[in-house]
mmCIF file of the N, C-alpha and C atoms, coordinates in Angstrom:
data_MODEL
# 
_entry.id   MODEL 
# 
loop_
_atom_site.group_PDB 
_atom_site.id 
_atom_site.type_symbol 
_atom_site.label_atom_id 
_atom_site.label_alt_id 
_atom_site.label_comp_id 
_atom_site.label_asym_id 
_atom_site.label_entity_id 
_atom_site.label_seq_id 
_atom_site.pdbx_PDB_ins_code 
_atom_site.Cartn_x 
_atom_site.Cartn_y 
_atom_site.Cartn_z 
_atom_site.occupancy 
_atom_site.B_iso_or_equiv 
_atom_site.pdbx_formal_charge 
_atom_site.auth_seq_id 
_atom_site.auth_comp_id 
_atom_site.auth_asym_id 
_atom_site.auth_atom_id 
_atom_site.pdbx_PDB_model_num 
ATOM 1   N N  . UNK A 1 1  ? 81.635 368.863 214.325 1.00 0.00 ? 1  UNK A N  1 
ATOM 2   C CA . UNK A 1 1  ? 82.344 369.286 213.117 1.00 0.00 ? 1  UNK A CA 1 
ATOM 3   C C  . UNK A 1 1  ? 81.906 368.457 211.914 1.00 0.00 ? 1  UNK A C  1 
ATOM 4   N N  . UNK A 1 2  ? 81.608 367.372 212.077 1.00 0.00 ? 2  UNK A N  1 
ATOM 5   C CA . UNK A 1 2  ? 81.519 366.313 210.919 1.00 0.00 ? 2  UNK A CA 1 
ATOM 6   C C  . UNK A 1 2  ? 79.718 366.947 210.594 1.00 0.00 ? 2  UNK A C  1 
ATOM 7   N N  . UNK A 1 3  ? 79.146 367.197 211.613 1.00 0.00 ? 3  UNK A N  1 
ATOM 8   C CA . UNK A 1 3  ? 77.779 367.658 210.773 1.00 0.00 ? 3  UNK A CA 1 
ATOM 9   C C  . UNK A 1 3  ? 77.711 368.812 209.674 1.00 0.00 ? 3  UNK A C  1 
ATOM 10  N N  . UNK A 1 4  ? 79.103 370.180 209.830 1.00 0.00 ? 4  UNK A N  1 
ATOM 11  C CA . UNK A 1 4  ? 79.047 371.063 208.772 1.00 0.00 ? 4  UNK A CA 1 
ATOM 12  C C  . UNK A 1 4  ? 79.862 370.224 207.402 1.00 0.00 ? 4  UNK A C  1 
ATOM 13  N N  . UNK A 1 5  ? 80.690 369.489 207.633 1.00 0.00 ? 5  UNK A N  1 
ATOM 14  C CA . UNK A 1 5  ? 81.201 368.583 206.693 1.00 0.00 ? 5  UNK A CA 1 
ATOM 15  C C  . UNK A 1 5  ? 79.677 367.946 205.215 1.00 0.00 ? 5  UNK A C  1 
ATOM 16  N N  . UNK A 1 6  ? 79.069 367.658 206.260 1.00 0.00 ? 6  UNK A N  1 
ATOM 17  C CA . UNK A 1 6  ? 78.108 366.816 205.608 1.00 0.00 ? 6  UNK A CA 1 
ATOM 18  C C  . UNK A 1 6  ? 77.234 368.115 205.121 1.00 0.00 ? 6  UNK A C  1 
ATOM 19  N N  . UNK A 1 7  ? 76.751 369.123 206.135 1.00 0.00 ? 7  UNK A N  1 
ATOM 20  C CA . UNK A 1 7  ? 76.181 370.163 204.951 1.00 0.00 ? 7  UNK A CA 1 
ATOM 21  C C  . UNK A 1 7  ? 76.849 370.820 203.568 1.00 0.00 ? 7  UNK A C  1 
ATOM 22  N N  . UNK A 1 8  ? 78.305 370.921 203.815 1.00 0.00 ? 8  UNK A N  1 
ATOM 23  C CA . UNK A 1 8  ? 78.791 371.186 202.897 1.00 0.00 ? 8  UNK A CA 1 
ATOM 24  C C  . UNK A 1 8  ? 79.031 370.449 201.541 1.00 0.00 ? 8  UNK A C  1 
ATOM 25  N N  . UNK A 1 9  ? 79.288 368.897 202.126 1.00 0.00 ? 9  UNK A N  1 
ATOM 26  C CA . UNK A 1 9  ? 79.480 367.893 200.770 1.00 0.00 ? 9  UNK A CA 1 
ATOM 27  C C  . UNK A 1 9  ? 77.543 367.980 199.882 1.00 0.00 ? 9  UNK A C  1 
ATOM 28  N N  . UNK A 1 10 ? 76.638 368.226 200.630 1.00 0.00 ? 10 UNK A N  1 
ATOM 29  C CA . UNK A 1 10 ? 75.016 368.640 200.357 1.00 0.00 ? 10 UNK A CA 1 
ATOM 30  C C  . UNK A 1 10 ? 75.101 369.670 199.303 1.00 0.00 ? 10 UNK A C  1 
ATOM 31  N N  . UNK A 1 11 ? 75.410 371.114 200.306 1.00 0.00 ? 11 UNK A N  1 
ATOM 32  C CA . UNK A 1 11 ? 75.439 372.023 199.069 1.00 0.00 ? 11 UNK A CA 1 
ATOM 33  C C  . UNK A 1 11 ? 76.593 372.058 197.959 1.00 0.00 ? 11 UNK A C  1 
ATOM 34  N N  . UNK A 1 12 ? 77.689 371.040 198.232 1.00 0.00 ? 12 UNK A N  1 
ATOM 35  C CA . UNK A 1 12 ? 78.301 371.055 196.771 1.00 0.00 ? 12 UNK A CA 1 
ATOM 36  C C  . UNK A 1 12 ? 77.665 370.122 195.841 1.00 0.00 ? 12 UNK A C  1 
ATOM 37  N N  . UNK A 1 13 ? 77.164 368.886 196.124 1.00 0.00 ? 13 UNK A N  1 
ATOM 38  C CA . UNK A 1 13 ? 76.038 368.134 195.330 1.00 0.00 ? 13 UNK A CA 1 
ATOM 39  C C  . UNK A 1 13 ? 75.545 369.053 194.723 1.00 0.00 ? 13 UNK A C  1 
ATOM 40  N N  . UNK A 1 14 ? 74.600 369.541 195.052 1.00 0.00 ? 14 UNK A N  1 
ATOM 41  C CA . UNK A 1 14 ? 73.507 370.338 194.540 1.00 0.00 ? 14 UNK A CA 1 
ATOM 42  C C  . UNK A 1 14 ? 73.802 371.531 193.710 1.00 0.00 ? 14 UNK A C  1 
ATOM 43  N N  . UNK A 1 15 ? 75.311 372.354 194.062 1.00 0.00 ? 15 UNK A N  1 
ATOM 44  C CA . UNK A 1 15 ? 75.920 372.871 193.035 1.00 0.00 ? 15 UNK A CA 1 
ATOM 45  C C  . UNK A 1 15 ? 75.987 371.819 191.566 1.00 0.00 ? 15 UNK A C  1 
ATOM 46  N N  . UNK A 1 16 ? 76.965 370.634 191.997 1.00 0.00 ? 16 UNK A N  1 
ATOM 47  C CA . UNK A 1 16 ? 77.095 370.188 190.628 1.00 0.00 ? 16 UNK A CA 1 
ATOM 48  C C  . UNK A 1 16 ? 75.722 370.101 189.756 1.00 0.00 ? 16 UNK A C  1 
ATOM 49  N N  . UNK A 1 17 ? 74.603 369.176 190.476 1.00 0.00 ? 17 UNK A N  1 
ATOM 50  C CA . UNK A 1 17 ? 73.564 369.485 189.838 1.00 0.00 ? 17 UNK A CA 1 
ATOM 51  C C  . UNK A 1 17 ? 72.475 370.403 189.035 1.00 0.00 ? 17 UNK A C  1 
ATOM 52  N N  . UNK A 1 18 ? 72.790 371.410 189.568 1.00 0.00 ? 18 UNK A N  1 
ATOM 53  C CA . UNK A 1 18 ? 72.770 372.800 189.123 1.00 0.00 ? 18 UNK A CA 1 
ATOM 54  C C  . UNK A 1 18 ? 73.542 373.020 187.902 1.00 0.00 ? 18 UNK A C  1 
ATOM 55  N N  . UNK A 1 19 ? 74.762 373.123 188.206 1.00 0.00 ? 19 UNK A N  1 
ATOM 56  C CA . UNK A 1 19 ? 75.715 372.847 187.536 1.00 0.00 ? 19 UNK A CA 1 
ATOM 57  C C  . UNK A 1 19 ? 75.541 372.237 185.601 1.00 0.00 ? 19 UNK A C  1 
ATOM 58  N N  . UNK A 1 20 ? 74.856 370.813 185.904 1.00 0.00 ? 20 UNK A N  1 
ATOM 59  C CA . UNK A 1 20 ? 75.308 370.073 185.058 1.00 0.00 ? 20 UNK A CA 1 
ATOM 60  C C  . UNK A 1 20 ? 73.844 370.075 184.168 1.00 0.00 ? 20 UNK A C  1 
ATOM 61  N N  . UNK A 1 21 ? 72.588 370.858 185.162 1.00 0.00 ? 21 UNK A N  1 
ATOM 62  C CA . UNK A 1 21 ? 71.594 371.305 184.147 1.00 0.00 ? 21 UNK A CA 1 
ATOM 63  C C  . UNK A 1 21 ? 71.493 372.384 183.525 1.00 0.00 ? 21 UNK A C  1 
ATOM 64  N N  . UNK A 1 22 ? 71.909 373.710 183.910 1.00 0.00 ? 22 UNK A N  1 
ATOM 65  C CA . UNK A 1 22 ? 72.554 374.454 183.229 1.00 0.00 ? 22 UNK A CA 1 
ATOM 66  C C  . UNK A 1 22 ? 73.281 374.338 182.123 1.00 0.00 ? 22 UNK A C  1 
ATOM 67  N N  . UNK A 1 23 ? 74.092 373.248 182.075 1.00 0.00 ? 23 UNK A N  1 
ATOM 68  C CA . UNK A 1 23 ? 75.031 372.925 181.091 1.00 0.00 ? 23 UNK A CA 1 
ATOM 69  C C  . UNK A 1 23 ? 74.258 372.074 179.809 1.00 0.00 ? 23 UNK A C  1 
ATOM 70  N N  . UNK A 1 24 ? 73.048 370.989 180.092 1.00 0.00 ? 24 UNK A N  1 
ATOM 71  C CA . UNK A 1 24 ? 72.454 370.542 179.446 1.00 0.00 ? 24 UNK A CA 1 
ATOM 72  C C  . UNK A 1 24 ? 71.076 371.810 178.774 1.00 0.00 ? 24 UNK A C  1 
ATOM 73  N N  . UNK A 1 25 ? 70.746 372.391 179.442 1.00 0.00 ? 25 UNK A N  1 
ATOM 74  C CA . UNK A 1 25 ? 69.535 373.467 178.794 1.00 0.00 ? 25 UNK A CA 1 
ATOM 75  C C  . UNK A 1 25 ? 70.091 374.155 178.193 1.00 0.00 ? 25 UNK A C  1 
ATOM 76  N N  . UNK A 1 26 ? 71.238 374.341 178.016 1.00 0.00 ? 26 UNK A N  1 
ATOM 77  C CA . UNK A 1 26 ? 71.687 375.206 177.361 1.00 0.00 ? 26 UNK A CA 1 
ATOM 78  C C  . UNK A 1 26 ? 72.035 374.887 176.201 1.00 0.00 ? 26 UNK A C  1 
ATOM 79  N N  . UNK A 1 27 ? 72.503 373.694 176.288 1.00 0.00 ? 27 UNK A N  1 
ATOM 80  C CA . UNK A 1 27 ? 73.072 373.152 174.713 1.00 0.00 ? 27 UNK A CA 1 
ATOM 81  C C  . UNK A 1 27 ? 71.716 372.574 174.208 1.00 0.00 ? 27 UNK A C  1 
ATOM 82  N N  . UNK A 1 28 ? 70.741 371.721 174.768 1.00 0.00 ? 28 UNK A N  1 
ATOM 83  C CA . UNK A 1 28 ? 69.225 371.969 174.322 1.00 0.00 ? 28 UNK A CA 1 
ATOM 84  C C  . UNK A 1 28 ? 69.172 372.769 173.620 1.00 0.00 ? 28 UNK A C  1 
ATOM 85  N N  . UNK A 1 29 ? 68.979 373.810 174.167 1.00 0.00 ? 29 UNK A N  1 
ATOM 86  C CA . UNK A 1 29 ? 68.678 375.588 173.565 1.00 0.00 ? 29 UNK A CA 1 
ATOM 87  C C  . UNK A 1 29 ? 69.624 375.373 172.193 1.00 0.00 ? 29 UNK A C  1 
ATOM 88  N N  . UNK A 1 30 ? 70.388 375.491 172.594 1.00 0.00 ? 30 UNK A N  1 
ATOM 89  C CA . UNK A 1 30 ? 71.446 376.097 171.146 1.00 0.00 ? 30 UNK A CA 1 
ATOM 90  C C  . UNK A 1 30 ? 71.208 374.628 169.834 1.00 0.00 ? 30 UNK A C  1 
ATOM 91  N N  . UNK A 1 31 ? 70.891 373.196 170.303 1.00 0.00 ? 31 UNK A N  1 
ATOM 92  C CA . UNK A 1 31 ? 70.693 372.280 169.450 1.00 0.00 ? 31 UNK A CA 1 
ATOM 93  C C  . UNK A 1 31 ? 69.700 372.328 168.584 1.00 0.00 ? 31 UNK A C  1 
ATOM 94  N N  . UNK A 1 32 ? 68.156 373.393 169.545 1.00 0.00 ? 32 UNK A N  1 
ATOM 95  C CA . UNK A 1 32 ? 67.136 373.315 168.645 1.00 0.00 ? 32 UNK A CA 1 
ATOM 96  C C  . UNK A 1 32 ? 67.014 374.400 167.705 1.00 0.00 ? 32 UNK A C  1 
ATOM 97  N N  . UNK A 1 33 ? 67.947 375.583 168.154 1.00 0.00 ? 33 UNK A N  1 
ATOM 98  C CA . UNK A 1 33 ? 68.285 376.684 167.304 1.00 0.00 ? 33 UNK A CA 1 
ATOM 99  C C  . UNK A 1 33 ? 69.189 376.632 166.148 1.00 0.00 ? 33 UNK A C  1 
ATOM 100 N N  . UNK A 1 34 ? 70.461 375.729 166.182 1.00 0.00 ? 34 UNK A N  1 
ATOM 101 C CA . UNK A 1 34 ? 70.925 375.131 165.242 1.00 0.00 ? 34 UNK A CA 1 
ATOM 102 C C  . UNK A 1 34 ? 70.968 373.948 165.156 1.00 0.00 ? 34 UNK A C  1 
ATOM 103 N N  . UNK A 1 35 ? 70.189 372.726 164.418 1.00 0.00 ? 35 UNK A N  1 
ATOM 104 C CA . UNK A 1 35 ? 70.617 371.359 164.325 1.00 0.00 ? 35 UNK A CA 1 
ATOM 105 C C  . UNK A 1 35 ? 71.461 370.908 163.664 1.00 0.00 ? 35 UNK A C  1 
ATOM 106 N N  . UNK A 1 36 ? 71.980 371.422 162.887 1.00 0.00 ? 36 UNK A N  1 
ATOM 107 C CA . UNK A 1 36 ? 73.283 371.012 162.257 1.00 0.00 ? 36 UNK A CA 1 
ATOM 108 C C  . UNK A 1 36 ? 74.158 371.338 162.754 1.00 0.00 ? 36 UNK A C  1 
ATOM 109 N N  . UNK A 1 37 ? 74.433 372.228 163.953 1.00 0.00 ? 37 UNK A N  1 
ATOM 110 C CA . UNK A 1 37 ? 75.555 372.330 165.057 1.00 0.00 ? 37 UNK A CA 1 
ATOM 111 C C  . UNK A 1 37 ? 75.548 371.052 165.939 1.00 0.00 ? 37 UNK A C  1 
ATOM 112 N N  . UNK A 1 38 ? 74.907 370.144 165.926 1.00 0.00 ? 38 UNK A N  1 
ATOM 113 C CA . UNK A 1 38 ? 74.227 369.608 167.005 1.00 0.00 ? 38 UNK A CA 1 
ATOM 114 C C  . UNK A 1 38 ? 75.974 368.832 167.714 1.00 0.00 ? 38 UNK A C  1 
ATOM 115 N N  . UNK A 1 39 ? 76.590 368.002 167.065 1.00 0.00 ? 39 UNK A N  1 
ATOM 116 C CA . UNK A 1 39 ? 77.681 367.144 167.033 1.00 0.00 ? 39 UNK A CA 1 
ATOM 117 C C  . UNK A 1 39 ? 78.469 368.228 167.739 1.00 0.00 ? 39 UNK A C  1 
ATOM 118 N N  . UNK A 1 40 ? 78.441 369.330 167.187 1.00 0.00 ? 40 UNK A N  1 
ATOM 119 C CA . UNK A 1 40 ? 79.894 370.215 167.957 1.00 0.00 ? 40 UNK A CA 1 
ATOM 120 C C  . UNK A 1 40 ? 78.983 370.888 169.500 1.00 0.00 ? 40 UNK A C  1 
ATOM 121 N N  . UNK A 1 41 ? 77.875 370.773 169.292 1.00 0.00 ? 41 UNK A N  1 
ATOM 122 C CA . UNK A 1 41 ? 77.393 371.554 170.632 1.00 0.00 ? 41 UNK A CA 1 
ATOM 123 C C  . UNK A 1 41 ? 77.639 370.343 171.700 1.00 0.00 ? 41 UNK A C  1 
ATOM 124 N N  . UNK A 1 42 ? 76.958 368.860 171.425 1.00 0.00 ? 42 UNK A N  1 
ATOM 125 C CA . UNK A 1 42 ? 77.086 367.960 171.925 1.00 0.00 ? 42 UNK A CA 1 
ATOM 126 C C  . UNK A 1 42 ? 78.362 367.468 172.434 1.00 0.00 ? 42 UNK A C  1 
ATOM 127 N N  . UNK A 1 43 ? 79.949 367.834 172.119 1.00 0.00 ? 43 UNK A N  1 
ATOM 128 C CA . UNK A 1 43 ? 80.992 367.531 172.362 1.00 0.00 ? 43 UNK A CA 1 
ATOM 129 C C  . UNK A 1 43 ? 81.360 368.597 173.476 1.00 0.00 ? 43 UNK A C  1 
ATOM 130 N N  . UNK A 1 44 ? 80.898 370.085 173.036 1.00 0.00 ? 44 UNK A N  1 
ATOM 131 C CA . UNK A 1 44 ? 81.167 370.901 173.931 1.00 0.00 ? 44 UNK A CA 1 
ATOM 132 C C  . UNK A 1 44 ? 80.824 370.843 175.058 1.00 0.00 ? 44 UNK A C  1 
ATOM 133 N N  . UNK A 1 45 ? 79.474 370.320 175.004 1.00 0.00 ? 45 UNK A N  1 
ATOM 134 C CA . UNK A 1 45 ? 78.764 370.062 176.516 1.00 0.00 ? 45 UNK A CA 1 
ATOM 135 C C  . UNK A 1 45 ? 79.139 369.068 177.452 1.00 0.00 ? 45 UNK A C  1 
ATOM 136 N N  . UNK A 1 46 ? 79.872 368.068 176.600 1.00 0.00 ? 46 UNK A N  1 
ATOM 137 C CA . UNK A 1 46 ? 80.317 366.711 177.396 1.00 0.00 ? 46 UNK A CA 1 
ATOM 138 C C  . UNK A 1 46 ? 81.577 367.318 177.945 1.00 0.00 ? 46 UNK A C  1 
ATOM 139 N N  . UNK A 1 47 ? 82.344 368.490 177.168 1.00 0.00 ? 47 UNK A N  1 
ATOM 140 C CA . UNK A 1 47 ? 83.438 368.339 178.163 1.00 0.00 ? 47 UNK A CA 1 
ATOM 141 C C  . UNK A 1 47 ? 83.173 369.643 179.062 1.00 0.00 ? 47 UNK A C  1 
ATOM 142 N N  . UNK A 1 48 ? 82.100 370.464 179.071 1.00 0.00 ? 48 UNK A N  1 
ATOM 143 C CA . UNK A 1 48 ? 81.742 371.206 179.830 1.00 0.00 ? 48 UNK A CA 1 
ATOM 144 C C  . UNK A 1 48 ? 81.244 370.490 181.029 1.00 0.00 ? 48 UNK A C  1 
ATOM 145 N N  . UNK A 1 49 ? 80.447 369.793 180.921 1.00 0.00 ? 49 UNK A N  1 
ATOM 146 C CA . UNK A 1 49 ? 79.413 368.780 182.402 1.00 0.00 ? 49 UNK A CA 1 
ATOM 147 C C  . UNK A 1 49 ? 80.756 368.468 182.767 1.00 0.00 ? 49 UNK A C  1 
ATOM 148 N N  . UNK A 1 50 ? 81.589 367.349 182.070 1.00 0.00 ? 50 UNK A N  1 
ATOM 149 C CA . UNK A 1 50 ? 83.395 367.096 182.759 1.00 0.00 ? 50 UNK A CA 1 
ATOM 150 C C  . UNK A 1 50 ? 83.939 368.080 183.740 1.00 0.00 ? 50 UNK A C  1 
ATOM 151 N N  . UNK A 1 51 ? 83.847 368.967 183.027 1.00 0.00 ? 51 UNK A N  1 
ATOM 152 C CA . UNK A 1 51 ? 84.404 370.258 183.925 1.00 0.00 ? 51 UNK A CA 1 
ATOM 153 C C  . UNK A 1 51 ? 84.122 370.782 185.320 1.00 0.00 ? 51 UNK A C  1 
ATOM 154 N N  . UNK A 1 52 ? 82.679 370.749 184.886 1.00 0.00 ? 52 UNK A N  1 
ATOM 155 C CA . UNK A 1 52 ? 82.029 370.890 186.254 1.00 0.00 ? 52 UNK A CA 1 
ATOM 156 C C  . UNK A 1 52 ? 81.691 369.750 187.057 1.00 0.00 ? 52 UNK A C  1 
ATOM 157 N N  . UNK A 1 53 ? 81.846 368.801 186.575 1.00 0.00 ? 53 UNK A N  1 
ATOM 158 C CA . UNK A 1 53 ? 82.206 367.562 187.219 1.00 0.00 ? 53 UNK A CA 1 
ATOM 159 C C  . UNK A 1 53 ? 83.123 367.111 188.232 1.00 0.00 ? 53 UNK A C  1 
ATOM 160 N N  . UNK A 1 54 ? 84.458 367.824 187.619 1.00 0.00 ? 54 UNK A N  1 
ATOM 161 C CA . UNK A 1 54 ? 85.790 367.344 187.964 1.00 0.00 ? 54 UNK A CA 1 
ATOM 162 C C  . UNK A 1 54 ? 86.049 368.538 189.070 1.00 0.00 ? 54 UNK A C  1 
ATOM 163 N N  . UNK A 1 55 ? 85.156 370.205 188.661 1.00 0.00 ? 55 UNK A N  1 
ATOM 164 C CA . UNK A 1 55 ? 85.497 370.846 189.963 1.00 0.00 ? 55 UNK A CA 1 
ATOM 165 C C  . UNK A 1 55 ? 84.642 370.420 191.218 1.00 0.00 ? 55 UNK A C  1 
ATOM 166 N N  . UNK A 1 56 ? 83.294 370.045 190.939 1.00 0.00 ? 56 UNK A N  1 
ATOM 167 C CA . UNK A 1 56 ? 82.854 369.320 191.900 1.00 0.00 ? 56 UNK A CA 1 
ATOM 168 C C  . UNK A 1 56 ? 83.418 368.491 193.030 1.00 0.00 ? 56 UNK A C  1 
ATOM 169 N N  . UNK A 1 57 ? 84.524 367.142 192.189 1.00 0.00 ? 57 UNK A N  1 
ATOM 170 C CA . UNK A 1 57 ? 85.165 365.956 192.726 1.00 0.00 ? 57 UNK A CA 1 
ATOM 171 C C  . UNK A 1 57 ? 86.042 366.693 193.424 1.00 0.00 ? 57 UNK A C  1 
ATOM 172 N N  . UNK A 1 58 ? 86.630 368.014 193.134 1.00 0.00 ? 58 UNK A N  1 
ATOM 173 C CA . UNK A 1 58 ? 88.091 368.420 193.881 1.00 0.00 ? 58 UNK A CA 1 
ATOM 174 C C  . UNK A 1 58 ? 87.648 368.918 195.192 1.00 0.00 ? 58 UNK A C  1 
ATOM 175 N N  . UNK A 1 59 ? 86.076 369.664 194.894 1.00 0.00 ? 59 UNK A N  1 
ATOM 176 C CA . UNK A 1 59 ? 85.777 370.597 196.034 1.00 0.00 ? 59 UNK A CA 1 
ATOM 177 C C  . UNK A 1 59 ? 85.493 369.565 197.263 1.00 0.00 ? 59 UNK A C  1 
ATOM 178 N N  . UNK A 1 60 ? 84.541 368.141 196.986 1.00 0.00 ? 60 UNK A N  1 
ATOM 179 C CA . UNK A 1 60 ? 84.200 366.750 198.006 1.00 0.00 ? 60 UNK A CA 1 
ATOM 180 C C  . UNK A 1 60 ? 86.284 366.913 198.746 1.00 0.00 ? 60 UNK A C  1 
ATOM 181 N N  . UNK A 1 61 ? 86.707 366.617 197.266 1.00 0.00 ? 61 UNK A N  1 
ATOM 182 C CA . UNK A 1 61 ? 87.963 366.165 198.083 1.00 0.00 ? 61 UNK A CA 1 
ATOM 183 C C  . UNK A 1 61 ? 88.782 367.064 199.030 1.00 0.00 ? 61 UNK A C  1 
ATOM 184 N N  . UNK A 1 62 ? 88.789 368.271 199.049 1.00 0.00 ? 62 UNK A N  1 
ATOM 185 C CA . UNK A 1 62 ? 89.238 369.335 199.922 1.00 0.00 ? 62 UNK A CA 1 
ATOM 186 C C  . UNK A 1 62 ? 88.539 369.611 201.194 1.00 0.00 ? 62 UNK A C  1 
ATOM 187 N N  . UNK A 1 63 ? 86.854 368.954 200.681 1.00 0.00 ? 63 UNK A N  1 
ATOM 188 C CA . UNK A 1 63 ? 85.831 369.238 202.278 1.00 0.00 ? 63 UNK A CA 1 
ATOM 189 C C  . UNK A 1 63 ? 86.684 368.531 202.863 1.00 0.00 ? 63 UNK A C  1 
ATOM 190 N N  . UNK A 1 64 ? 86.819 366.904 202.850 1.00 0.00 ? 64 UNK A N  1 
ATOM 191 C CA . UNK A 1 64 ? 87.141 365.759 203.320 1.00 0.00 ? 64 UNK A CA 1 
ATOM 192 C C  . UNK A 1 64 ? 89.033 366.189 203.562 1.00 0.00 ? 64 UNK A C  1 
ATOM 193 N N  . UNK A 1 65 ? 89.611 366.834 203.057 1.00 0.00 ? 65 UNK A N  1 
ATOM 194 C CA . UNK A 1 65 ? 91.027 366.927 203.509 1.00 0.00 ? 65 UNK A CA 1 
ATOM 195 C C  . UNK A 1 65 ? 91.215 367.875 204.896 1.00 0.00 ? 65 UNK A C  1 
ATOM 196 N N  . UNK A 1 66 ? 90.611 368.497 204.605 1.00 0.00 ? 66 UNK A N  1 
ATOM 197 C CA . UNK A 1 66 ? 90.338 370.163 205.209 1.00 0.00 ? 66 UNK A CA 1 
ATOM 198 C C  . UNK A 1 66 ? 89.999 369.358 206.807 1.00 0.00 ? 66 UNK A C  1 
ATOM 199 N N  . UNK A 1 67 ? 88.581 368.532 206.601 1.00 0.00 ? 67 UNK A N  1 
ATOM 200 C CA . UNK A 1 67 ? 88.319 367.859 207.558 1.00 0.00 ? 67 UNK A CA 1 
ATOM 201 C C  . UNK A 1 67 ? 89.343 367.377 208.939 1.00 0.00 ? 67 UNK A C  1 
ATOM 202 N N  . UNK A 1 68 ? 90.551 367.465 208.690 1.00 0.00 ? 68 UNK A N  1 
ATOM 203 C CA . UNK A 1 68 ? 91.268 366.237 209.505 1.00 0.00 ? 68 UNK A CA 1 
ATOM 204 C C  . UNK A 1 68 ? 92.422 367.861 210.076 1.00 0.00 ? 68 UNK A C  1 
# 
């Protein structure tokens, strides 16, 4: 059981990572298309990566609850 545990905490890694470049190319994109947006794109994105950050941390923590 603990070996699908560990594939799963894998492919949620790799979600977030996914995740959190998506979130950066994108505001890339939109920074070099508007630079004077740059400050509000840059805030958006920090609490976007957060986001997907924080669903990341819940999903580890539910593998690991679920676990027992």
């Amino acid at each position: 059981m603990g070996s699908f545990i560990s594939v799963g905490l894998g492919l949620i890694v790799i979600g977030i990572g996914i995740g959190i470049g998506n979130v950066g190319r994108s505001a890339c994109d939109a920074m070099a298309r508007q630079p004077e947006m740059a400050s509000k794109i840059q805030s958006a994105m920090l609490i976007a990566a957060g986001m997907v950050e924080g669903a990341g941390l819940f999903a580890i923590i539910m593998a690991f609850i679920t676990n027992n």
